[in-house]
HTML snippet that shows the backbone in 3Dmol.js (N, CA, C, O; Angstrom):
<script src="https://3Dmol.org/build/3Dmol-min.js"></script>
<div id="view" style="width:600px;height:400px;position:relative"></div>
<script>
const pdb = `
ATOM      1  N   UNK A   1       0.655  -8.396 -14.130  1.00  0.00           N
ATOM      2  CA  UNK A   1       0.731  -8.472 -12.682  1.00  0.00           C
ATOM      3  C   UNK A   1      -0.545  -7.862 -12.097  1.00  0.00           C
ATOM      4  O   UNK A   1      -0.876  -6.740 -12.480  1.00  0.00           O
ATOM      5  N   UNK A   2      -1.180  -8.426 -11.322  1.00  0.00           N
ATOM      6  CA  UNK A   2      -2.572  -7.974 -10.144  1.00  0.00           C
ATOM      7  C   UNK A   2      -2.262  -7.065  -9.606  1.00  0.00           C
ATOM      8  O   UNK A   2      -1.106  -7.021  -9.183  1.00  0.00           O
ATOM      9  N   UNK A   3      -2.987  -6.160  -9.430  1.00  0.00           N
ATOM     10  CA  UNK A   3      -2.914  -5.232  -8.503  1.00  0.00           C
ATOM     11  C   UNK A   3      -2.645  -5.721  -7.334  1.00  0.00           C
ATOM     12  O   UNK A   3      -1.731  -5.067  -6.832  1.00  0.00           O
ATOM     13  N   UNK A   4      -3.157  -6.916  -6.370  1.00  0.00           N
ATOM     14  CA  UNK A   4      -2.864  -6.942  -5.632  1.00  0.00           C
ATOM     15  C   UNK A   4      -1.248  -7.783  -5.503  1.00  0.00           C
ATOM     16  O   UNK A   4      -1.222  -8.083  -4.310  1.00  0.00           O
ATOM     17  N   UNK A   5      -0.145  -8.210  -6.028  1.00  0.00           N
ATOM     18  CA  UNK A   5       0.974  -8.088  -6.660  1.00  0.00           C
ATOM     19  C   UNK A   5       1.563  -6.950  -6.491  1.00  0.00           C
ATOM     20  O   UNK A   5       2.445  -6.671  -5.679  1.00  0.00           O
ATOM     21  N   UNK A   6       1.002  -6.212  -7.367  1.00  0.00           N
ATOM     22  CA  UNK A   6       2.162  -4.974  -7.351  1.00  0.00           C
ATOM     23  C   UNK A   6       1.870  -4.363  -5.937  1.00  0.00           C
ATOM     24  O   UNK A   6       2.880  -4.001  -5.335  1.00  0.00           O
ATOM     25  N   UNK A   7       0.591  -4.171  -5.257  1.00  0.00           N
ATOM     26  CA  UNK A   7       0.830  -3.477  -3.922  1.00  0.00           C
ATOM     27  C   UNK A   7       1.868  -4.781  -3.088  1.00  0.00           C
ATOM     28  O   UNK A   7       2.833  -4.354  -2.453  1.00  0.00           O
ATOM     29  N   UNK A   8       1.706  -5.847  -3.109  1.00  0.00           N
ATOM     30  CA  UNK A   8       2.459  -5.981  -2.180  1.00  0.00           C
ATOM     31  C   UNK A   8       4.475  -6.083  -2.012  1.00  0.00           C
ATOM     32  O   UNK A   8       5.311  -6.245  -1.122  1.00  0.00           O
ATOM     33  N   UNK A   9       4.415  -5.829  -3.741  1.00  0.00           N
ATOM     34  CA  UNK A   9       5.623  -5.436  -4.220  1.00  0.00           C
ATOM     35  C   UNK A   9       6.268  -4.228  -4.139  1.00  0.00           C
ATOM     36  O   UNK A   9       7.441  -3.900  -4.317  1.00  0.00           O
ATOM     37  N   UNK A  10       5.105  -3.527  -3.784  1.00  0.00           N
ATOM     38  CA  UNK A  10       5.803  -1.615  -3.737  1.00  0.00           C
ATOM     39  C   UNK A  10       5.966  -1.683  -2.407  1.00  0.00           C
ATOM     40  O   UNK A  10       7.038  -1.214  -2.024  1.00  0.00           O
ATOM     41  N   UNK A  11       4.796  -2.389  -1.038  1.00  0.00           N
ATOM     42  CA  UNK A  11       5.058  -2.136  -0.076  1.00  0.00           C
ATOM     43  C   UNK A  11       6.320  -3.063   0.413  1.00  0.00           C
ATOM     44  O   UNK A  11       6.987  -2.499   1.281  1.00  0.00           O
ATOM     45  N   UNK A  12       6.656  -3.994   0.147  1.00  0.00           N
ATOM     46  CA  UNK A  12       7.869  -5.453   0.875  1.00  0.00           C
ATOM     47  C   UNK A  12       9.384  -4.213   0.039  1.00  0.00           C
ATOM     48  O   UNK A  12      10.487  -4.070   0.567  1.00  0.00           O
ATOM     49  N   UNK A  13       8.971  -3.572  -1.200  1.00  0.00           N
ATOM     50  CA  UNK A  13      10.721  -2.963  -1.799  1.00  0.00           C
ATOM     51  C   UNK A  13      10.606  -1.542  -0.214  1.00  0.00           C
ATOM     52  O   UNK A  13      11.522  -1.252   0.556  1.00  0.00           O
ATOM     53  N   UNK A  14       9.144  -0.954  -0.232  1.00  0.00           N
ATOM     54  CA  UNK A  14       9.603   0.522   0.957  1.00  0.00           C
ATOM     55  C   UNK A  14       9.461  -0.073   1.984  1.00  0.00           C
ATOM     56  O   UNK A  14       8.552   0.588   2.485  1.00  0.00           O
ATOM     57  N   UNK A  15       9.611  -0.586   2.450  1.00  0.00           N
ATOM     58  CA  UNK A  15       9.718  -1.072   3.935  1.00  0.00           C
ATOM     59  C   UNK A  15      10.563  -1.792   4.224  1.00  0.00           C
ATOM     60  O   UNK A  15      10.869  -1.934   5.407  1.00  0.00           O
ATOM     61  N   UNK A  16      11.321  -2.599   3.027  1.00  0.00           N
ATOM     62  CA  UNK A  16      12.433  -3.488   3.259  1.00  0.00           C
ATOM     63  C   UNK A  16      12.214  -4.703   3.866  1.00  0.00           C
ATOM     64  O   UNK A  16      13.052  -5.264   4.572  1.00  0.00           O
ATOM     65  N   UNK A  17      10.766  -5.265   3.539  1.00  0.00           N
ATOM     66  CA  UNK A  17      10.989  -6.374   4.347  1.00  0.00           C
ATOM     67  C   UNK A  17      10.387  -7.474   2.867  1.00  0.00           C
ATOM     68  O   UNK A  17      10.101  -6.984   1.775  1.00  0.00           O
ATOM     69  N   UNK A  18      10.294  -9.119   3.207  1.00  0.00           N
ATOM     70  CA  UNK A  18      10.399  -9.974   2.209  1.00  0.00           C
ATOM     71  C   UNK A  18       8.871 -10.025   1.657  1.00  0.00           C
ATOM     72  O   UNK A  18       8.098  -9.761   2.578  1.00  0.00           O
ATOM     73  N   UNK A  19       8.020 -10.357   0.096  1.00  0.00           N
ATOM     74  CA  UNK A  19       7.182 -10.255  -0.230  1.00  0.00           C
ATOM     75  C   UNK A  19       6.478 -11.079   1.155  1.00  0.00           C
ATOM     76  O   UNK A  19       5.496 -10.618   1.736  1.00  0.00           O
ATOM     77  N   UNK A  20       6.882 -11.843   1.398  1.00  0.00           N
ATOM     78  CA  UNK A  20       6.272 -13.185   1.725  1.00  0.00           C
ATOM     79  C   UNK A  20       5.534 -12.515   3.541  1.00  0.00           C
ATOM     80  O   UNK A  20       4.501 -13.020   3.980  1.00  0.00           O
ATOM     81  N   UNK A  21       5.935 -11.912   3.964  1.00  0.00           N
ATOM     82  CA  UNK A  21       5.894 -10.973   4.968  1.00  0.00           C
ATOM     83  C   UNK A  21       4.228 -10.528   4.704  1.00  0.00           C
ATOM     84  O   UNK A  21       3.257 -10.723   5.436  1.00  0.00           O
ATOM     85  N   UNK A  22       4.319  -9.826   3.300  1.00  0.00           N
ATOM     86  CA  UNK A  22       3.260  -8.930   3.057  1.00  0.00           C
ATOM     87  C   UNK A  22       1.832  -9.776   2.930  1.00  0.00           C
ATOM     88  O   UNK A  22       1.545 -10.363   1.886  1.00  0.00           O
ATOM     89  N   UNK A  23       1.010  -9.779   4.041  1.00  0.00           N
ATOM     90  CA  UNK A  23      -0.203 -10.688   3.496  1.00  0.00           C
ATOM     91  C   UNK A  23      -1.219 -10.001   3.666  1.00  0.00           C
ATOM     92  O   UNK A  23      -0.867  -9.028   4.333  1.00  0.00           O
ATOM     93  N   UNK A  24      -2.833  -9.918   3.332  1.00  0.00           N
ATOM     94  CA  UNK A  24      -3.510  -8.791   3.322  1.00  0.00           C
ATOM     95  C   UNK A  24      -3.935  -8.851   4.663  1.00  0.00           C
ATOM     96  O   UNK A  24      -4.492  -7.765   4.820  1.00  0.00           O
ATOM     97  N   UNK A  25      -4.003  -9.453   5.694  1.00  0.00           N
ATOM     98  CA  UNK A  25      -4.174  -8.864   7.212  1.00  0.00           C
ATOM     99  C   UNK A  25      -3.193  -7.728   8.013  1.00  0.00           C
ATOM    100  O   UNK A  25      -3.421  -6.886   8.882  1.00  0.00           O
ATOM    101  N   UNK A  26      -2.095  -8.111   7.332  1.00  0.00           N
ATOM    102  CA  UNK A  26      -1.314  -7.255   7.909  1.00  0.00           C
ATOM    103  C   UNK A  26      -1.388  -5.520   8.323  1.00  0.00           C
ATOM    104  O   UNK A  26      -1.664  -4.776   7.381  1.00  0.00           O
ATOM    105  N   UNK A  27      -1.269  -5.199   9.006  1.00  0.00           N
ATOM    106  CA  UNK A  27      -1.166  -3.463   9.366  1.00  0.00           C
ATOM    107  C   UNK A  27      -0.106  -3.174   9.123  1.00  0.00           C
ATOM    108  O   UNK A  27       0.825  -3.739   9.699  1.00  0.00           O
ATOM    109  N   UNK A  28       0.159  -1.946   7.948  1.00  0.00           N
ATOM    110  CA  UNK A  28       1.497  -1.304   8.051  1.00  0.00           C
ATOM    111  C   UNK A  28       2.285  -1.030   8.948  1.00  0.00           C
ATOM    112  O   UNK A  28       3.508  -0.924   8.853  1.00  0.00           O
ATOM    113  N   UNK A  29       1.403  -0.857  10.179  1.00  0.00           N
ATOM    114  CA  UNK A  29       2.565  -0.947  11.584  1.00  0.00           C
ATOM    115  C   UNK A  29       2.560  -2.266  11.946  1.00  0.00           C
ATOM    116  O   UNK A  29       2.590  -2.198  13.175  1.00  0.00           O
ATOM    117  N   UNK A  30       2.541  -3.395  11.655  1.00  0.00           N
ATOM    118  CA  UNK A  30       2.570  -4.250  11.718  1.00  0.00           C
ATOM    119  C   UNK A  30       4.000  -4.774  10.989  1.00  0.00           C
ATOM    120  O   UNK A  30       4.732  -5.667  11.418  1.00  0.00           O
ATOM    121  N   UNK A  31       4.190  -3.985   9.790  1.00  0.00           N
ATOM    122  CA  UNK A  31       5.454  -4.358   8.909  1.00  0.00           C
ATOM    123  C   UNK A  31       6.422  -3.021   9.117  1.00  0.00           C
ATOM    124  O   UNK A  31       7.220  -2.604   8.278  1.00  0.00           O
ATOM    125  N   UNK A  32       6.152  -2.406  10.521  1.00  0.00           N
ATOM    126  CA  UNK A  32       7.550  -1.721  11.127  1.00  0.00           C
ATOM    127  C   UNK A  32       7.294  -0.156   9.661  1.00  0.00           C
ATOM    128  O   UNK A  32       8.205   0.627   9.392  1.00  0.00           O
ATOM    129  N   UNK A  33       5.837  -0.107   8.968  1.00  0.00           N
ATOM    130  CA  UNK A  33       6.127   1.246   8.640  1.00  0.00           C
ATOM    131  C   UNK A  33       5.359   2.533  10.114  1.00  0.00           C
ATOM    132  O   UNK A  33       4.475   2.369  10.956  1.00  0.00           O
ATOM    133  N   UNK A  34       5.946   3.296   9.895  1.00  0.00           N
ATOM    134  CA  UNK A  34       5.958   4.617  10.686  1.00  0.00           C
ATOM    135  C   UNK A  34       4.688   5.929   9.629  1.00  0.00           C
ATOM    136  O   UNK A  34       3.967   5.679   8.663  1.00  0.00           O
ATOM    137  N   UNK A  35       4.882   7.095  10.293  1.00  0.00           N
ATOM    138  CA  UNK A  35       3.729   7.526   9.380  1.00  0.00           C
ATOM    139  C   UNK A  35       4.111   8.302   7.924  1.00  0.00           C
ATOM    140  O   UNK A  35       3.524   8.766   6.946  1.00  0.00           O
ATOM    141  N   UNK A  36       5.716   8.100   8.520  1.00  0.00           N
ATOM    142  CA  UNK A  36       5.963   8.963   7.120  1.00  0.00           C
ATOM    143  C   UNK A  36       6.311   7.711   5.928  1.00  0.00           C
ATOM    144  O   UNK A  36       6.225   7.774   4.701  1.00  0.00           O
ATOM    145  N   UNK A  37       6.791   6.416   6.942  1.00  0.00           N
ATOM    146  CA  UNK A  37       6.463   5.773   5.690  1.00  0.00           C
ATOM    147  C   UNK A  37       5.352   5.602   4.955  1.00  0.00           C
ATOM    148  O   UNK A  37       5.351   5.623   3.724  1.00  0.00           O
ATOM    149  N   UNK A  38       4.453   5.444   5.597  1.00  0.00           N
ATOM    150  CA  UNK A  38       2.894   5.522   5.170  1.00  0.00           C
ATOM    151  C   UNK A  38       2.766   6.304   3.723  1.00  0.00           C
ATOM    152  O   UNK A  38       2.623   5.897   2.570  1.00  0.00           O
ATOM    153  N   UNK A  39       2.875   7.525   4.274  1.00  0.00           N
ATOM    154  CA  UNK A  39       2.671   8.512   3.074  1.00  0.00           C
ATOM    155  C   UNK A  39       3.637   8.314   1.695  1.00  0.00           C
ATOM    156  O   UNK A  39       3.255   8.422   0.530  1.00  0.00           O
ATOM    157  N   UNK A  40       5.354   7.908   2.296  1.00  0.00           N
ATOM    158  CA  UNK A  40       5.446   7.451   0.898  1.00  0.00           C
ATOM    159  C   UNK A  40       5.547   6.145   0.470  1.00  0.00           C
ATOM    160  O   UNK A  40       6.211   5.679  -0.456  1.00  0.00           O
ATOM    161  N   UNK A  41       4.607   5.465   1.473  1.00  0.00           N
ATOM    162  CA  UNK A  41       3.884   4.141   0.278  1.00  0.00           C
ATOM    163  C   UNK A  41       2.577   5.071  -0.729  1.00  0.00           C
ATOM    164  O   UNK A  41       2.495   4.958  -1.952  1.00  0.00           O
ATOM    165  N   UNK A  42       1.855   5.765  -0.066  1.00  0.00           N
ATOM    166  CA  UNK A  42       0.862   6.564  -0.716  1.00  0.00           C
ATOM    167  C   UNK A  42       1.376   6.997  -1.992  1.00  0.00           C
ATOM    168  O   UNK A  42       0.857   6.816  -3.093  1.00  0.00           O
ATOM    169  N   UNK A  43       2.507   7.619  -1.706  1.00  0.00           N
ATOM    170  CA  UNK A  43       3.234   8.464  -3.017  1.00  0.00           C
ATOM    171  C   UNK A  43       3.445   7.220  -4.040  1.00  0.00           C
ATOM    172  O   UNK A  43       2.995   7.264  -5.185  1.00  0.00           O
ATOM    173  N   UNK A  44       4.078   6.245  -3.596  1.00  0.00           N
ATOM    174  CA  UNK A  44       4.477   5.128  -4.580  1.00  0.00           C
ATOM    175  C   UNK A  44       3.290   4.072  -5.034  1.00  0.00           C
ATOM    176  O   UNK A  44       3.587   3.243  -5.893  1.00  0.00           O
ATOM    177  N   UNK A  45       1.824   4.077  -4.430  1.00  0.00           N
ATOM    178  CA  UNK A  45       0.872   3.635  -5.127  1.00  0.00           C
ATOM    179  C   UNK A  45       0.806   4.774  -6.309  1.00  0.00           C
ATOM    180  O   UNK A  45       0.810   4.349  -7.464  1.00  0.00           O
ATOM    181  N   UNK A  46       0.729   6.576  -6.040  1.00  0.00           N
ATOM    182  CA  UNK A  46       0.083   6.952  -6.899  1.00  0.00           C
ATOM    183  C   UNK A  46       1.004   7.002  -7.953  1.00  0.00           C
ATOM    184  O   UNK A  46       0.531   7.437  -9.003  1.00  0.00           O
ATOM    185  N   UNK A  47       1.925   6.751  -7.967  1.00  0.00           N
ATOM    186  CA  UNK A  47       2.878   6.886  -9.062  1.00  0.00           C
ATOM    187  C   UNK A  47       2.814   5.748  -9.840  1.00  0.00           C
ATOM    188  O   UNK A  47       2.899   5.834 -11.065  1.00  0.00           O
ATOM    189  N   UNK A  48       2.645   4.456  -9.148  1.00  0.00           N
ATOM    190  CA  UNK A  48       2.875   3.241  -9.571  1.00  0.00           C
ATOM    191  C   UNK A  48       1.121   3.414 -10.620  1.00  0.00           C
ATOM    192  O   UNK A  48       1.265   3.560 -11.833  1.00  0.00           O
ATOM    193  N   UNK A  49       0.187   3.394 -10.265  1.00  0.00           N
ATOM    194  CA  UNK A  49      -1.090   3.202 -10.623  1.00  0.00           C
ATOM    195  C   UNK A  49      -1.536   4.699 -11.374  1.00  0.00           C
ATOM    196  O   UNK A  49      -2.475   4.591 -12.163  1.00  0.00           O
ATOM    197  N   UNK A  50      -1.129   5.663 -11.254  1.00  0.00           N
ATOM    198  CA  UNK A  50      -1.422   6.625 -11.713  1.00  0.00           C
ATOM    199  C   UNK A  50      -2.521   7.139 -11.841  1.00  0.00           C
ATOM    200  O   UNK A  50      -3.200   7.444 -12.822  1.00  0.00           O
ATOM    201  N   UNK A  51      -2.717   7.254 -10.257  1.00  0.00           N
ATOM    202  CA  UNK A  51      -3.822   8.030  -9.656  1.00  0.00           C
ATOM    203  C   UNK A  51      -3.666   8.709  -8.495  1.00  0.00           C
ATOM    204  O   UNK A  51      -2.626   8.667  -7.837  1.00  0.00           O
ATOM    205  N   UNK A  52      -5.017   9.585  -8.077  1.00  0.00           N
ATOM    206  CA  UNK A  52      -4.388  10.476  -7.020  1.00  0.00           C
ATOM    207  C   UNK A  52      -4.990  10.096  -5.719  1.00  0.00           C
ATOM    208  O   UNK A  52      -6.114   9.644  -5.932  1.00  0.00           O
ATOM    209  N   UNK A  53      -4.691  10.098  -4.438  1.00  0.00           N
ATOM    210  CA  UNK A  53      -5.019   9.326  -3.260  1.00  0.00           C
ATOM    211  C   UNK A  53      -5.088  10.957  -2.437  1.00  0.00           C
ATOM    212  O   UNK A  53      -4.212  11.813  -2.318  1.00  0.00           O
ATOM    213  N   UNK A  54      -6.560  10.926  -1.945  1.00  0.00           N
ATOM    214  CA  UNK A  54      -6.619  11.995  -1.024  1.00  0.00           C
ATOM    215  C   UNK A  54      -5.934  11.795   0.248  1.00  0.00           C
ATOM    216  O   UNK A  54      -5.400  10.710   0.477  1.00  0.00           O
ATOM    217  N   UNK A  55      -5.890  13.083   1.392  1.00  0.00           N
ATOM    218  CA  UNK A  55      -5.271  12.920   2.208  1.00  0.00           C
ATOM    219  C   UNK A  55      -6.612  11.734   3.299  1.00  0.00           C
ATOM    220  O   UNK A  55      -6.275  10.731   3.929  1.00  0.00           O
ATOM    221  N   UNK A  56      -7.896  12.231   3.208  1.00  0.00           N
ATOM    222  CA  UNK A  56      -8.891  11.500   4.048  1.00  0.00           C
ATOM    223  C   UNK A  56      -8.737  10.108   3.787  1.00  0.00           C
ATOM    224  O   UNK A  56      -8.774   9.179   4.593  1.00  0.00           O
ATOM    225  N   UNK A  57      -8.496  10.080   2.115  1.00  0.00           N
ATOM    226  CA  UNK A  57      -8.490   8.512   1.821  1.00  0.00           C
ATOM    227  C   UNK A  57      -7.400   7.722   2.292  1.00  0.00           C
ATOM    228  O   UNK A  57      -7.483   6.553   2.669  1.00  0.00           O
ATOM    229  N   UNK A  58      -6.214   8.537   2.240  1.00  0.00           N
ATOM    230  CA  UNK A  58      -5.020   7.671   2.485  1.00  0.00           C
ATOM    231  C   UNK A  58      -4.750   7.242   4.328  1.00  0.00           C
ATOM    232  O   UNK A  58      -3.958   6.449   4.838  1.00  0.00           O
ATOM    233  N   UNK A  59      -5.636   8.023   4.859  1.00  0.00           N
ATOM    234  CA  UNK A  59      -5.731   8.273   6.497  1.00  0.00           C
ATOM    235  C   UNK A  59      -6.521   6.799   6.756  1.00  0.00           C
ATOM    236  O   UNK A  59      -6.580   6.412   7.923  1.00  0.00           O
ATOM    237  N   UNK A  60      -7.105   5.998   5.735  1.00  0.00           N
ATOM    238  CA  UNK A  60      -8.278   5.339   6.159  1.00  0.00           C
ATOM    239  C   UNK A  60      -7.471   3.843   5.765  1.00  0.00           C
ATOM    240  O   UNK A  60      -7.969   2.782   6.143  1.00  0.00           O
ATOM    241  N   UNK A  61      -6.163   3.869   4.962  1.00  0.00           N
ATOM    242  CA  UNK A  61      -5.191   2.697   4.466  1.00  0.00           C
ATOM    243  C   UNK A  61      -4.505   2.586   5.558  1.00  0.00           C
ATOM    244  O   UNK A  61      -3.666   3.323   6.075  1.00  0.00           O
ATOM    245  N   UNK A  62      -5.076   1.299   5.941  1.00  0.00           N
ATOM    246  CA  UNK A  62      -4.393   1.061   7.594  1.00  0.00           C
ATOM    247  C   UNK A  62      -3.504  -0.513   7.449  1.00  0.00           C
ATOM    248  O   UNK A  62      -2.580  -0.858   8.186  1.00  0.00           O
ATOM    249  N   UNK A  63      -4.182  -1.455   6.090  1.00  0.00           N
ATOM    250  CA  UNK A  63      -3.753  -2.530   6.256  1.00  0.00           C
ATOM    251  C   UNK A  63      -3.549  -2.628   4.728  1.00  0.00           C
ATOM    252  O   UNK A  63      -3.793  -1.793   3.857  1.00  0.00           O
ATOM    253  N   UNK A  64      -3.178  -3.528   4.663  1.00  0.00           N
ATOM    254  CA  UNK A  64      -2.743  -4.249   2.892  1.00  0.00           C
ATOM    255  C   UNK A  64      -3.931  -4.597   2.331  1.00  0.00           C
ATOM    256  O   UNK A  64      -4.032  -4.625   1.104  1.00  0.00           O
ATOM    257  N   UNK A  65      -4.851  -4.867   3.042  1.00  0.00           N
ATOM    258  CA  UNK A  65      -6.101  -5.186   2.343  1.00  0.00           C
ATOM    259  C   UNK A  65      -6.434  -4.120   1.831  1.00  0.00           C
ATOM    260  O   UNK A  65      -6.613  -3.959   0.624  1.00  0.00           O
ATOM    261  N   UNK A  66      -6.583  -3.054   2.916  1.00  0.00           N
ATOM    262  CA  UNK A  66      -7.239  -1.811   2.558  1.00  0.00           C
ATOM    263  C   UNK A  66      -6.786  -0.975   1.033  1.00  0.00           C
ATOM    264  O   UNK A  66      -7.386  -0.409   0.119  1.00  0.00           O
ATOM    265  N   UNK A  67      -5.632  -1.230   1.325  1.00  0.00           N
ATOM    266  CA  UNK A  67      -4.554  -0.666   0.248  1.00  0.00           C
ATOM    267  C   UNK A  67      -5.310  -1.457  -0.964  1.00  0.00           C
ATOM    268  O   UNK A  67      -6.287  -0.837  -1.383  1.00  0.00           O
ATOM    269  N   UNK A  68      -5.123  -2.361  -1.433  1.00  0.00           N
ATOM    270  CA  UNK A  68      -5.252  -3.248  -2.398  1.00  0.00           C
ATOM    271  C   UNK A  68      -6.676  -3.317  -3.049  1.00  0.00           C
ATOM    272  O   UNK A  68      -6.795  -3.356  -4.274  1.00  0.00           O
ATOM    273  N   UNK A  69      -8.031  -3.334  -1.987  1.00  0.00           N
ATOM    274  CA  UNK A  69      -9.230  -3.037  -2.347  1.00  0.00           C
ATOM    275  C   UNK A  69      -9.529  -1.834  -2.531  1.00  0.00           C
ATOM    276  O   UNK A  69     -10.472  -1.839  -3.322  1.00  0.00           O
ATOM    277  N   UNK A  70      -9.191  -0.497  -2.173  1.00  0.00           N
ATOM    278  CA  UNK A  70      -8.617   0.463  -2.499  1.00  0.00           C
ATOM    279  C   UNK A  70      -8.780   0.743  -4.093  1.00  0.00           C
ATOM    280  O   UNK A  70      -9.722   1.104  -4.798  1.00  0.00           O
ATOM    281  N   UNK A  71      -7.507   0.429  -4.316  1.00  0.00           N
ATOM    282  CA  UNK A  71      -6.588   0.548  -5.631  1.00  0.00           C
ATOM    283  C   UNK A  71      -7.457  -0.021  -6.623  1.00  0.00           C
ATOM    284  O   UNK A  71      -7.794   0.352  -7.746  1.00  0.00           O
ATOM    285  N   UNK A  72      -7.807  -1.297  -5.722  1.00  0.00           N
ATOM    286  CA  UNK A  72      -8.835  -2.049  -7.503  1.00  0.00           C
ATOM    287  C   UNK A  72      -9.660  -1.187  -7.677  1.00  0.00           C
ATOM    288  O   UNK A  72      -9.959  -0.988  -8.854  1.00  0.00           O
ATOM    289  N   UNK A  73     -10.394  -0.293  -6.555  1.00  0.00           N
ATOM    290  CA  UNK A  73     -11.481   0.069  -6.878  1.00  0.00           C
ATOM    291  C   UNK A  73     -11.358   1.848  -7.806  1.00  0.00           C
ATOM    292  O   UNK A  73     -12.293   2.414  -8.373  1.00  0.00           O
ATOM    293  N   UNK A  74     -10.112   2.285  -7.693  1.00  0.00           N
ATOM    294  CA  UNK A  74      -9.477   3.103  -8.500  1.00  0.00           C
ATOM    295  C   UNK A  74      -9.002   2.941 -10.007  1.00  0.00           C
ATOM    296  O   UNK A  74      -8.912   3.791 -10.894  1.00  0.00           O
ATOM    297  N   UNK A  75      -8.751   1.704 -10.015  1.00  0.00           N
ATOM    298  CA  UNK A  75      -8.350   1.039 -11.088  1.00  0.00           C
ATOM    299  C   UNK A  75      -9.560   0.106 -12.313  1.00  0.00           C
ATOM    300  O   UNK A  75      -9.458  -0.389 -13.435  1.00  0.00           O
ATOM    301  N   UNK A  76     -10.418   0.232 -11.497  1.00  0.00           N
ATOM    302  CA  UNK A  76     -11.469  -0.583 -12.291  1.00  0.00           C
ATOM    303  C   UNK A  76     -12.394  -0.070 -13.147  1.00  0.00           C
ATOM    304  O   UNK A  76     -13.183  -0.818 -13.724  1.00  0.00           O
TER     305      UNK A  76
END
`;
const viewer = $3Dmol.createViewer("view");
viewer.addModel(pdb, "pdb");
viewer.setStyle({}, {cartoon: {color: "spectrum"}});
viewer.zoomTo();
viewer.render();
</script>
């Protein structure tokens, strides 16, 4: 599975809404998360990917893209 897959699989299971929802323009407030959801999508990238997401960095994940280019670039 792609990274960009699994982010949009961790974010559509915490937010409760359908994969199909999740596209990379989207803004997390856009998909009805709040700020504490925010943080534990943060928690559930770093768990999922097993890495650590600063607080500056995670302040700067505003959209699914961000998230996802992000991550590859953690992951690569």
């Amino acid at each position: 599975m792609s990274v960009q897959d699994k982010v949009i699989e961790i974010i559509a299971d915490q937010l409760g809404v359908s994969a199909g929802e999740v596209t990379p323009d989207k803004t997390f407030d856009e998909l009805g998360a709040d700020s504490l959801a925010v943080v534990e999508l943060v928690m559930a990238f770093e768990d999922e990917f097993d890495v650590e997401v600063e607080e500056s960095q995670a302040s700067e994940l505003k959209t699914v893209k961000a998230a996802i280019d992000f991550l590859n670039g953690l992951t690569s």
